[in-house]
VOBA-1610 file (N, C-alpha, C; in pm, whole numbers, padded with zeros to 5 digits, always signed):
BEGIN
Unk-01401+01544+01816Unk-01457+01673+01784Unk-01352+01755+01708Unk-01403+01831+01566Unk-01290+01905+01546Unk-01342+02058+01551Unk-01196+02142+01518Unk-01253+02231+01550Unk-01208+02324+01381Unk-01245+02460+01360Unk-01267+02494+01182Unk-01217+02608+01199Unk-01082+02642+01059Unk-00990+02768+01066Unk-01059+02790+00903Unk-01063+02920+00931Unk-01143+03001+00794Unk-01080+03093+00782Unk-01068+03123+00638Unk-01033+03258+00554Unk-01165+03299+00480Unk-01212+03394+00504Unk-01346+03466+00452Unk-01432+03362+00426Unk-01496+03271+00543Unk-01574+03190+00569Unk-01545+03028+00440Unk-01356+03035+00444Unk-01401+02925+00308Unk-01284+02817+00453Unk-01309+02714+00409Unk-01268+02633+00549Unk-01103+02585+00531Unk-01053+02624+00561Unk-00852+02581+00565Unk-00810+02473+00619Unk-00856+02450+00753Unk-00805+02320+00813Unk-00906+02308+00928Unk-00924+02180+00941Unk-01016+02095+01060Unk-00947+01971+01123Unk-00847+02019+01218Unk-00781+01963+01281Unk-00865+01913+01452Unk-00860+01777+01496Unk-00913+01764+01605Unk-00905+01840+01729Unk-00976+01823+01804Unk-00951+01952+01905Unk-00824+01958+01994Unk-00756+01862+01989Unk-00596+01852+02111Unk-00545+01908+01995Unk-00555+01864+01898Unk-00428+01915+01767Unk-00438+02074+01772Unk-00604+02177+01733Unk-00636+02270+01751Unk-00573+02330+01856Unk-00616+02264+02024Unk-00554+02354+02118Unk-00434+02389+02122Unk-00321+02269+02072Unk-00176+02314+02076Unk-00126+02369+01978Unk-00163+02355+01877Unk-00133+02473+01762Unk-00180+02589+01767Unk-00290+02623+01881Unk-00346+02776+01838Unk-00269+02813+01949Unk-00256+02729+02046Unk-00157+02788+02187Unk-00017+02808+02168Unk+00036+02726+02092Unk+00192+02790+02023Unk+00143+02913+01917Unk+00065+02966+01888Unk+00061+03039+01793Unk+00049+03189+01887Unk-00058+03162+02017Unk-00042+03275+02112Unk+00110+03293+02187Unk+00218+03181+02202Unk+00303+03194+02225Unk+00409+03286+02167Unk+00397+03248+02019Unk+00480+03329+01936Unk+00444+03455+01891Unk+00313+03490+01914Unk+00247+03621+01905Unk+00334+03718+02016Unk+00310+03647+02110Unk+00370+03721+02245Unk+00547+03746+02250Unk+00609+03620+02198Unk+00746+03648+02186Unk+00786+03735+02065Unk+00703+03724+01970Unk+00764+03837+01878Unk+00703+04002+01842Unk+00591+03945+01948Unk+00543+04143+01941Unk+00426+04169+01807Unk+00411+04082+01761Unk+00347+04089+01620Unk+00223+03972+01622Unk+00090+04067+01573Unk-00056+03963+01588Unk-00021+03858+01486Unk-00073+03747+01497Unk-00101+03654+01402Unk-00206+03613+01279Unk-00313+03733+01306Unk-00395+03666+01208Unk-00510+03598+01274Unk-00442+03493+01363Unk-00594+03399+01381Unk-00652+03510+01544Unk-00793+03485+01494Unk-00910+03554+01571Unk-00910+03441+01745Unk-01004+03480+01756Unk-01032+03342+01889Unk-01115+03241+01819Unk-01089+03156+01905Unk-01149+03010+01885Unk-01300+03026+01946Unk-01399+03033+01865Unk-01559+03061+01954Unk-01662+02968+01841Unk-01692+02868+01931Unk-01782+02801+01900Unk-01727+02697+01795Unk-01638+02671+01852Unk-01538+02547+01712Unk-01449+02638+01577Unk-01461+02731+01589Unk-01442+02792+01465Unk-01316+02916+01474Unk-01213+02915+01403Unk-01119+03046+01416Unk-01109+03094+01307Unk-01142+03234+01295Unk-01113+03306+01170Unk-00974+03374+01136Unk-00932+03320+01037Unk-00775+03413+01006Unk-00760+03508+00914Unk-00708+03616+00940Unk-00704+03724+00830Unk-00558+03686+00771Unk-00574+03669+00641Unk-00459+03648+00555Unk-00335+03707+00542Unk-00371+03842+00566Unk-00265+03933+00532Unk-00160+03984+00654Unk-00249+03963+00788Unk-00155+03968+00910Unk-00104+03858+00972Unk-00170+03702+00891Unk-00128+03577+00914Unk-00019+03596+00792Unk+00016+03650+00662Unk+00109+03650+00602Unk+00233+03701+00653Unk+00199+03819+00755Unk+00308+03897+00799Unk+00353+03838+00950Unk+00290+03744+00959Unk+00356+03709+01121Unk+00432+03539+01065Unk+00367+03495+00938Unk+00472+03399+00921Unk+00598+03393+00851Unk+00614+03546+00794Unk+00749+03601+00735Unk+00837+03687+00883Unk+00739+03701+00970Unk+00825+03788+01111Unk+00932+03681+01175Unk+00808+03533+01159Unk+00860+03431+01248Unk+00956+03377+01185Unk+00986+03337+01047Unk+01082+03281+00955Unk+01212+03375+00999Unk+01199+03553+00968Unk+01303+03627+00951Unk+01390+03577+01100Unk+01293+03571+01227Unk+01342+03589+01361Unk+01421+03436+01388Unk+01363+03307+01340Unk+01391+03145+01361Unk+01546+03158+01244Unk+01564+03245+01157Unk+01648+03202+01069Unk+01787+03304+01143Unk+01804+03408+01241Unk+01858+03469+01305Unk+01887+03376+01449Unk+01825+03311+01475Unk+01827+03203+01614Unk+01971+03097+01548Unk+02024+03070+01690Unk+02121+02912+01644Unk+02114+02843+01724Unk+02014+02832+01817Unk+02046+02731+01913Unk+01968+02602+01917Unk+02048+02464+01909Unk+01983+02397+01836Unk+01848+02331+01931Unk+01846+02350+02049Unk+01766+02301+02108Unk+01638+02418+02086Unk+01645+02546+02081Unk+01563+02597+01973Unk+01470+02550+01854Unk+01545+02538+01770Unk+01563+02455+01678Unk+01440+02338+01679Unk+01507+02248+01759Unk+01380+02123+01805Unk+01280+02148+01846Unk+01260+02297+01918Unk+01142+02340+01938Unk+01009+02407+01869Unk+01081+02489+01766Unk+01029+02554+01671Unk+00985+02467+01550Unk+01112+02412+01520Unk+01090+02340+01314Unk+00970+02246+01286Unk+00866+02181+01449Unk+00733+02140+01408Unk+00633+02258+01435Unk+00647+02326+01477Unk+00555+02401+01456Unk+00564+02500+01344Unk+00657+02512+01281Unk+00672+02593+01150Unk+00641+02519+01050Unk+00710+02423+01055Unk+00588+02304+00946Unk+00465+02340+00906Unk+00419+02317+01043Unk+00282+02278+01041Unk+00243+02409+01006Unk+00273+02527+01073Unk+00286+02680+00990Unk+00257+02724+00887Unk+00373+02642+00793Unk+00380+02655+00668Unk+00304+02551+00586Unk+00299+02435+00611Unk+00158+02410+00517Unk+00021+02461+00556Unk-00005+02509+00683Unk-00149+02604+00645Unk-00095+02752+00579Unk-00002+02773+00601Unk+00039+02891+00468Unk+00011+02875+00317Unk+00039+02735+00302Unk+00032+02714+00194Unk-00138+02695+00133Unk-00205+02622+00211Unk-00325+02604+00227Unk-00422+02739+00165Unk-00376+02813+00241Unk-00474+02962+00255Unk-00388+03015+00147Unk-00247+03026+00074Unk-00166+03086-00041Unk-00126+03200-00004Unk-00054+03183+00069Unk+00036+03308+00179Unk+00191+03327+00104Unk+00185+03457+00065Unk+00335+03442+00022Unk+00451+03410+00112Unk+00536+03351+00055Unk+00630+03327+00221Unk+00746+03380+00153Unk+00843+03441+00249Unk+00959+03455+00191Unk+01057+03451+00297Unk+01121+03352+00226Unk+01231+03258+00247Unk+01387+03317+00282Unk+01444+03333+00424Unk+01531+03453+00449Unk+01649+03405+00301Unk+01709+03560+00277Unk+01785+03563+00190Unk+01933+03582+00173Unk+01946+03533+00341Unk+02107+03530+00368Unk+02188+03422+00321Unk+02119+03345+00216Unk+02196+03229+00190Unk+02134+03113+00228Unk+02120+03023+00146Unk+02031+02899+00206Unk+02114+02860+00346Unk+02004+02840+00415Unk+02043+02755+00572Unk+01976+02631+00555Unk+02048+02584+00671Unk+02070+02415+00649Unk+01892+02386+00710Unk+01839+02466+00775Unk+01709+02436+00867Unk+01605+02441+00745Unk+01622+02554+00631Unk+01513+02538+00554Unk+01458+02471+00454Unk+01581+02371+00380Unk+01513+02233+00316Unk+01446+02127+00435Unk+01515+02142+00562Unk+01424+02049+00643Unk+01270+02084+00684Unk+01270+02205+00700Unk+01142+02246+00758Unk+01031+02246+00608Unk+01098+02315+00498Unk+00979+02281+00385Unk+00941+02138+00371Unk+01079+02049+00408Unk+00999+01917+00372Unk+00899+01871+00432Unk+00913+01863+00570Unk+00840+01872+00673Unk+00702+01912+00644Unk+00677+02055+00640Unk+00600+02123+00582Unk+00519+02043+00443Unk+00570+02040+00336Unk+00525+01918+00250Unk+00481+01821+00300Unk+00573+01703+00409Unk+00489+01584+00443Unk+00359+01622+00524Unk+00366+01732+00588Unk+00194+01780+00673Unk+00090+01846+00606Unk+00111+01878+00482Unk-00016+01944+00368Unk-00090+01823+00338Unk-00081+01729+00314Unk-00214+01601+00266Unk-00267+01575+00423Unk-00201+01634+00520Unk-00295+01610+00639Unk-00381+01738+00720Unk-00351+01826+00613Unk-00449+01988+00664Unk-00543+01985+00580Unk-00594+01871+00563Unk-00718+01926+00468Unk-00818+01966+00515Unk-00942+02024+00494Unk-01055+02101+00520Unk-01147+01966+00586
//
């Protein structure tokens, strides 16, 4: 069974439903640790709606806050779910911006990352 993430009813990703539950449940996680909504609506009837512009601003909150973190077991915790983050960012065409303290060593890994999981968010 999958379940359907929409931006003004056009379809972003249809990920199966275990994949769905733990990505929308890390997403209420990080809502809660950083104080800032995410964008995605509730999950009702297979379907989550995301507003673009507060899903833009909670995946530049989460970048600014992960790129201020050093701990690497952190680290292992976060960089798949920012992936996966960031290619439905990319998906929906979310500006992202990329902290500007100097390239860090975490963010060629996580875009790649991010890259290898976009041919698998498809609609």
């Amino acid at each position: 069974m999958s379940q359907y993430y929409e931006v003004a009813g056009r379809l972003v990703w249809n990920p199966g439903q275990q994949t769905s539950l733990l990505f929308l449940g890390q997403v209420r996680v990080y809502e809660s640790l950083l104080a800032v909504p995410s964008g995605f609506g509730p999950m009702e009837s297979d379907e989550c709606p995301i507003d673009p512009a507060v899903f833009e601003e909670f995946v530049n909150t989460l970048l600014d806050w992960y790129d201020r973190t050093g701990s690497r077991v952190l680290g292992s915790l976060v960089e798949g779910f920012l992936a996966a983050l960031l290619a439905l960012a990319e998906r929906i065409g979310t500006e992202v911006r990329w902290p500007g303290r100097g390239e860090r060593s975490w963010v060629p890994r996580v875009r790649g990352r991010a890259a290898e999981l976009l041919p698998s968010m498809t609609p």
